[in-house]
VEXLUM-818620 format. One record per residue (C-alpha): x, y, z; residue in one letter; residue number from 0. Coordinates in pm, 1 decimal, always signed. Each point is the difference from the previous one (the first is absolute). Layout:
N
{x->X&y->Y&z->Z&code->A&pos->NUM}
...
***
This chain:
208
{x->+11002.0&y->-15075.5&z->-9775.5&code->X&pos->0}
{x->-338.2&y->-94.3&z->+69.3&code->X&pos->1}
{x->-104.2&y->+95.9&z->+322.0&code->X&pos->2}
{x->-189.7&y->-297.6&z->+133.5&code->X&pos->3}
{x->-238.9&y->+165.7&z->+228.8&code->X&pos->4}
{x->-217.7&y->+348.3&z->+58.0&code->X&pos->5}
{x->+88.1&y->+362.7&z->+104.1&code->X&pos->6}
{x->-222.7&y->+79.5&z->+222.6&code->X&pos->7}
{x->+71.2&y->+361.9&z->+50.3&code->X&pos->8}
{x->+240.3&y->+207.2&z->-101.2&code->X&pos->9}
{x->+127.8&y->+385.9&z->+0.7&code->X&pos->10}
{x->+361.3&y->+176.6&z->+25.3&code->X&pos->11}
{x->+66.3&y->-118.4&z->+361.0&code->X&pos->12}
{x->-113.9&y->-368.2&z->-26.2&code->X&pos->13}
{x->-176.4&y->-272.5&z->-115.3&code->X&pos->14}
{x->-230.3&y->-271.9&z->+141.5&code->X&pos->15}
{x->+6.8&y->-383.4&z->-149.8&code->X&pos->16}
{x->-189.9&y->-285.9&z->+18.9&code->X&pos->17}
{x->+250.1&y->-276.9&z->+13.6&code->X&pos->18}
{x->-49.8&y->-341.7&z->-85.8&code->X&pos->19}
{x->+130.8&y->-323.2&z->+176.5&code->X&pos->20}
{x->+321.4&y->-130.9&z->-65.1&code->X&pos->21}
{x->+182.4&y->+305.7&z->-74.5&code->X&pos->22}
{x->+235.0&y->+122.9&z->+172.6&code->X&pos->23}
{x->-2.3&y->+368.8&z->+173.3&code->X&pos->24}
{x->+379.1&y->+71.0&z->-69.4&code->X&pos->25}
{x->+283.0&y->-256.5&z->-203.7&code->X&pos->26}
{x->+120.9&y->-264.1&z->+204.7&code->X&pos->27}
{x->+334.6&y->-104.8&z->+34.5&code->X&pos->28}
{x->+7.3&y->-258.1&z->-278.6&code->X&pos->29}
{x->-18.8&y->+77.9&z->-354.6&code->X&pos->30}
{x->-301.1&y->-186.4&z->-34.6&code->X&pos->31}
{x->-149.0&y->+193.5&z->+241.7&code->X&pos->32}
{x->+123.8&y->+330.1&z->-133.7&code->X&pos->33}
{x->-370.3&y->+55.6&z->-166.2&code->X&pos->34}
{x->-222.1&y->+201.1&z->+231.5&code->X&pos->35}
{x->-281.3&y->+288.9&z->-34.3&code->X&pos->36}
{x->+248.4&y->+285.6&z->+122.2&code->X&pos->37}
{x->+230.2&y->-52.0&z->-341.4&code->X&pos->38}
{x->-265.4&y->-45.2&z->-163.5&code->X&pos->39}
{x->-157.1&y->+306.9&z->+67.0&code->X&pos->40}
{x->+347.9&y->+173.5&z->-70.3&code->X&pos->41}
{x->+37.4&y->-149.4&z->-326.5&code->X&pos->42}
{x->-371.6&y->+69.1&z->-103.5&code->X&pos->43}
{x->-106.1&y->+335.2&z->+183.5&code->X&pos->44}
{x->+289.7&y->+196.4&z->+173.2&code->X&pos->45}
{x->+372.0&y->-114.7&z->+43.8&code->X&pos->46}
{x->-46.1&y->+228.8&z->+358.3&code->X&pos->47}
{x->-243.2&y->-169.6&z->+196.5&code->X&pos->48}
{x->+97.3&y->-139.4&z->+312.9&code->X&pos->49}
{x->-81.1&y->-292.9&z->+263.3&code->X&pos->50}
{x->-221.1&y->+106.9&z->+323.2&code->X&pos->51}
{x->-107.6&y->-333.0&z->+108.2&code->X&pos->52}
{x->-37.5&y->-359.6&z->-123.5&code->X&pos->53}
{x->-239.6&y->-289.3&z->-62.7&code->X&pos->54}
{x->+110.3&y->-388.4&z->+65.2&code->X&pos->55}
{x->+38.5&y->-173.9&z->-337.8&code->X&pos->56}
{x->-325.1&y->-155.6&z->+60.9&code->X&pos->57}
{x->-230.3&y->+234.2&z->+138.8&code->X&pos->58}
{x->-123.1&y->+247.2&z->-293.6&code->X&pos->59}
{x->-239.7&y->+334.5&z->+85.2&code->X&pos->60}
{x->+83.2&y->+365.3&z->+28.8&code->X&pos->61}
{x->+362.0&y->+160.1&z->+6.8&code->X&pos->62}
{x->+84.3&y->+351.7&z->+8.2&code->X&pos->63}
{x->+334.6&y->+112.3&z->-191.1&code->X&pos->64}
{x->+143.0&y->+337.2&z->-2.6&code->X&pos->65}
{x->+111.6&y->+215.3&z->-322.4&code->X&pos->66}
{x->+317.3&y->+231.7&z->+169.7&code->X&pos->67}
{x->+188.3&y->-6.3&z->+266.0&code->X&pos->68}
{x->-209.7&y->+279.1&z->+227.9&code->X&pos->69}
{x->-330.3&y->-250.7&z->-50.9&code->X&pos->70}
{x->+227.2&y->-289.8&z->+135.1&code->X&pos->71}
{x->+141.3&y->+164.5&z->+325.4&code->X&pos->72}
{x->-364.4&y->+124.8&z->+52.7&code->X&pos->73}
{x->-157.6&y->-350.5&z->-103.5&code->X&pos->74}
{x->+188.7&y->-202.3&z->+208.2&code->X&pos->75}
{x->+0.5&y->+235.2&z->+325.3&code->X&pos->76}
{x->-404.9&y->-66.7&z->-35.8&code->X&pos->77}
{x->+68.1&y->-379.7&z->+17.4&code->X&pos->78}
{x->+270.5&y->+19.3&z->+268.1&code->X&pos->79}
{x->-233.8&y->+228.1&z->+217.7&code->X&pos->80}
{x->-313.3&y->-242.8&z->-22.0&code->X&pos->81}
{x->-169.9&y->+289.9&z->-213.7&code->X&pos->82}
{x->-106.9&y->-252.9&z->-297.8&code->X&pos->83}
{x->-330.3&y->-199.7&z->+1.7&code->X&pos->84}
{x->+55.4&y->-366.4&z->-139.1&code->X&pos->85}
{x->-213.8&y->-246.5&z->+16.3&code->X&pos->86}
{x->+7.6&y->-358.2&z->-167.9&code->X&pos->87}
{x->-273.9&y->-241.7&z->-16.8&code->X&pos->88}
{x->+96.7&y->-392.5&z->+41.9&code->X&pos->89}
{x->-138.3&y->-358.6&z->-0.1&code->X&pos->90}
{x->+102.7&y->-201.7&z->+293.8&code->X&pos->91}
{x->-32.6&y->-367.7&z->+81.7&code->X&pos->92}
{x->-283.4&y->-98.6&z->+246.8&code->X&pos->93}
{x->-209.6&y->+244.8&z->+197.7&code->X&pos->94}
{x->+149.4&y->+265.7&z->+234.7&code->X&pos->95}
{x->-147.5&y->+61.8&z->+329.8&code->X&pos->96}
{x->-191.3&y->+283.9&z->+39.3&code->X&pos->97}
{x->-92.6&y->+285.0&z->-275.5&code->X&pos->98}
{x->+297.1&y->+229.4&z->+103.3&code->X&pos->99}
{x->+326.8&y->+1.5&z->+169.1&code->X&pos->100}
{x->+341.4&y->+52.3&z->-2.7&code->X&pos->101}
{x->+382.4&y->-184.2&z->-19.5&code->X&pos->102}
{x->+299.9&y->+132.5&z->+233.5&code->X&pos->103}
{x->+282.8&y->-274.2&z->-91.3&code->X&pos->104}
{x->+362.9&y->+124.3&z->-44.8&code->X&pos->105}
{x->+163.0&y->-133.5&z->-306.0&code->X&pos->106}
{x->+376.2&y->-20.1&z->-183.7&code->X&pos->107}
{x->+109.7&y->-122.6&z->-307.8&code->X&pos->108}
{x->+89.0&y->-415.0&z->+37.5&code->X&pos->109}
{x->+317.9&y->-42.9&z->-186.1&code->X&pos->110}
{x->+8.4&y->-349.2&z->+52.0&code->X&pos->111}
{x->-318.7&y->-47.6&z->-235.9&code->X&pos->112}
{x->+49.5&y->+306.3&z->-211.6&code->X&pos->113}
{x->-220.4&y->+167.4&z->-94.9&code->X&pos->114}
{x->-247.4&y->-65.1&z->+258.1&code->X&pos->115}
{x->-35.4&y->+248.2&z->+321.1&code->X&pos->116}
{x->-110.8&y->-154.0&z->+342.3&code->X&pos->117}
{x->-150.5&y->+99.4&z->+324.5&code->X&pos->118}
{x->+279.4&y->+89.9&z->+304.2&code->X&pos->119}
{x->-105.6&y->+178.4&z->+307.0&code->X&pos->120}
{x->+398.8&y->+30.8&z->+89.1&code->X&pos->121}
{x->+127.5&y->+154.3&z->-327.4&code->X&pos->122}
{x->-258.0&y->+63.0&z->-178.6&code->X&pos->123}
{x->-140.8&y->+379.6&z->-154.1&code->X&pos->124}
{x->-300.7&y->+90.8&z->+141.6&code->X&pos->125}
{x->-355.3&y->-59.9&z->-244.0&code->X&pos->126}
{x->-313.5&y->+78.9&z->+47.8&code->X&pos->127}
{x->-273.8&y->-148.4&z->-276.9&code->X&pos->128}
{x->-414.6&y->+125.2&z->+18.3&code->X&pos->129}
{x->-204.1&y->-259.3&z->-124.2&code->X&pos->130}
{x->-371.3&y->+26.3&z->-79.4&code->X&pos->131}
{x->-234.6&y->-293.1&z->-156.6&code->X&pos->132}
{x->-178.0&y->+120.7&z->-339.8&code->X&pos->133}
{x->-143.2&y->-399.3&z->-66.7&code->X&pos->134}
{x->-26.8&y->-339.5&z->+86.2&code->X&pos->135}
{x->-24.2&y->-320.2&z->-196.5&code->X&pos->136}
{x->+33.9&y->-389.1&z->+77.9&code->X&pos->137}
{x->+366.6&y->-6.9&z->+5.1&code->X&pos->138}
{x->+139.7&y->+386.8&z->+40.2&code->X&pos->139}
{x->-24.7&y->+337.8&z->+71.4&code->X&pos->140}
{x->+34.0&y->+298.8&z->-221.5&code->X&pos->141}
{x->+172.9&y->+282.3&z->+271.0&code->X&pos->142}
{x->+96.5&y->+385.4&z->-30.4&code->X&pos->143}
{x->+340.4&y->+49.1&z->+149.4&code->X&pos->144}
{x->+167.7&y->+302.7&z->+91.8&code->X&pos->145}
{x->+367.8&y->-11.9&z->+48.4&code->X&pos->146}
{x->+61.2&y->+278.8&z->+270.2&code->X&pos->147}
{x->+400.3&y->-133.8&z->-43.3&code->X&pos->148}
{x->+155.2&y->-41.5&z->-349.4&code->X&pos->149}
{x->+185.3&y->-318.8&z->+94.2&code->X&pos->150}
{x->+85.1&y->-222.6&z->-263.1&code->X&pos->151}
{x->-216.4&y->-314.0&z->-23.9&code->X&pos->152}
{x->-195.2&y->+185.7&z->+301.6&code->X&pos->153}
{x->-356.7&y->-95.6&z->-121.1&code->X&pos->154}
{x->+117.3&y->-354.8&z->-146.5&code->X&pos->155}
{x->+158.6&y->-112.4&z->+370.9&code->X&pos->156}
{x->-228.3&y->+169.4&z->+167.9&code->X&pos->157}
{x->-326.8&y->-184.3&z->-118.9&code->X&pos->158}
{x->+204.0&y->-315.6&z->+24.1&code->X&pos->159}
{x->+53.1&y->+91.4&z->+342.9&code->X&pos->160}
{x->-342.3&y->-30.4&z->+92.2&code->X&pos->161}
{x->-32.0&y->-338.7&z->-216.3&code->X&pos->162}
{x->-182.4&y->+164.4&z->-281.7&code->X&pos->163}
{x->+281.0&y->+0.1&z->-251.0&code->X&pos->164}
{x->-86.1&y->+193.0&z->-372.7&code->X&pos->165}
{x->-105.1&y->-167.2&z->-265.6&code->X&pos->166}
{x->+197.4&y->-98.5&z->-229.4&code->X&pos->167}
{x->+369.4&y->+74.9&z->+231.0&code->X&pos->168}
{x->+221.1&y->-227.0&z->-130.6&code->X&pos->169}
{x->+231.1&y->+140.2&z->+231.3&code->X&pos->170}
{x->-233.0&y->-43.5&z->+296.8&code->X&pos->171}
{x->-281.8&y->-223.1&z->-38.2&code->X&pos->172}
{x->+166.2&y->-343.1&z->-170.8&code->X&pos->173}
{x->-442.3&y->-65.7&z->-36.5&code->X&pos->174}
{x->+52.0&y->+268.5&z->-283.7&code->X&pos->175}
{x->+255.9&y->-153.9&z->-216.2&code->X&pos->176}
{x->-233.2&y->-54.5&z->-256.1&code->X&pos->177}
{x->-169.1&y->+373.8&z->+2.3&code->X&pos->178}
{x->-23.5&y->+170.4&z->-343.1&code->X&pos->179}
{x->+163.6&y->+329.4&z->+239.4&code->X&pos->180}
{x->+20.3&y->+166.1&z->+323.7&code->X&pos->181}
{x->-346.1&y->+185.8&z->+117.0&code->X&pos->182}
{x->+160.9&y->+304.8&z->+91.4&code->X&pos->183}
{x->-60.3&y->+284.1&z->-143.8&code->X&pos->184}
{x->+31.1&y->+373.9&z->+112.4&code->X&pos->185}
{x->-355.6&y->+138.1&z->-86.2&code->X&pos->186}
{x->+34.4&y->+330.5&z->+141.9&code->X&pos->187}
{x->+232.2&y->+315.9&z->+31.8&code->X&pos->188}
{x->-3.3&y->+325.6&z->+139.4&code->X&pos->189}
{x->+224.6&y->+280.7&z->+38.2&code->X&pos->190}
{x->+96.6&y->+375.1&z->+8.3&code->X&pos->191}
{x->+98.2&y->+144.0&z->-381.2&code->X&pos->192}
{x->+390.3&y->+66.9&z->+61.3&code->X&pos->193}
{x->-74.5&y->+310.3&z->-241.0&code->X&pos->194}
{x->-360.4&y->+170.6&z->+96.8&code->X&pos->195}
{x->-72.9&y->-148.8&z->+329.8&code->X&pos->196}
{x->-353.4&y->-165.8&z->-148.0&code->X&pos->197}
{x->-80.6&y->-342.7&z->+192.3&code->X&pos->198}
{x->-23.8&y->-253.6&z->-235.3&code->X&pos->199}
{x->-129.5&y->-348.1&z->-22.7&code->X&pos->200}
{x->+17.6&y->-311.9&z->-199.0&code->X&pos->201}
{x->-232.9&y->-318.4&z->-34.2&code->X&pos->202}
{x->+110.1&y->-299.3&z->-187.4&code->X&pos->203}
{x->-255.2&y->-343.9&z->+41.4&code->X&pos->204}
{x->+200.2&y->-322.0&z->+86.2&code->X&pos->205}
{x->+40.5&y->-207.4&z->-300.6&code->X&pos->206}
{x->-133.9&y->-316.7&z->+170.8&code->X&pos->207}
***
């Protein structure tokens, strides 16, 4: 099996990938979703390695996976703990206010328009998105944006929030329908070496 996109990094604990849009993290539920860069990394490099976080379909940039089950546990206590640096770099619609700020909206999945997530202040999970301009032009914005919350969708509703939906979000800019992709893309990571304790860090440059 061909794998379909780089290894960034890799060692006996774990490896780093860039991954491209419109692949999924994990298989879906459908056998035509069933493709995805975690089986094909155990087909093509090591039948052990293991999930620590995911990637929406769309979104591509760096993922960290982990090679036994000692990397995992350690792994995924970093990302639970807030202990991993992520940033992704988007292009929004229009032109935010300000050079810098931030977005405190609770959200929840909406089952009655799976699979999109909404804002609800009543039963919402708490999020909390950084935002920081990098450029302007006529018509939108290219942004940094730090997730300080792993929600799902949490960047996507978020910016949408604040009327500056992503670029190319079929889900949640209807303007985008006719987007090649989604400008999302996680352009940095940073975390702690499960094995050796060495910080390490990641840069990947958005694809648009």
């Amino acid at each position: 099996m061909i794998l379909g996109f780089d290894i960034v990094y890799i060692d006996d604990d774990l490896l780093i990938i860039d991954k491209p849009a419109g692949l999924l993290s994990v298989p879906g539920r459908l056998p035509e979703n069933f493709d995805s860069v975690v089986l094909r990394l155990q087909h093509s490099v090591d039948a052990q390695i293991r999930t620590v976080h995911r990637l929406d379909q769309d979104t591509s940039g760096l993922m960290v996976y982990a090679r036994h089950a000692d990397a995992h546990r350690e792994l995924s206590r970093q990302f639970h703990d807030r202990e991993v640096d992520k940033i992704y770099q988007a292009i929004v619609h229009g032109h935010l206010q300000g050079e810098h700020g931030e977005v405190r909206l609770p959200l929840r999945y909406d089952p009655d328009n799976k699979p999109r997530h909404i804002v609800d202040p009543i039963l919402g999970k708490a999020a909390l998105t950084l935002w920081r301009v990098c450029a302007r032009e006529a018509a939108w914005t290219r942004v940094d944006l730090v997730p300080y919350t792993g929600r799902s969708h949490q960047l996507r509703v978020h910016m949408q929030s604040l009327g500056h939906a992503i670029r190319g979000d079929r889900l949640y800019a209807p303007q985008s329908a006719d987007e090649p992709r989604l400008c999302l893309h996680a352009r940095h990571l940073a975390l702690t070496h499960p094995g050796d304790g060495r910080r390490l860090h990641w840069n990947s440059p958005p694809p648009f």
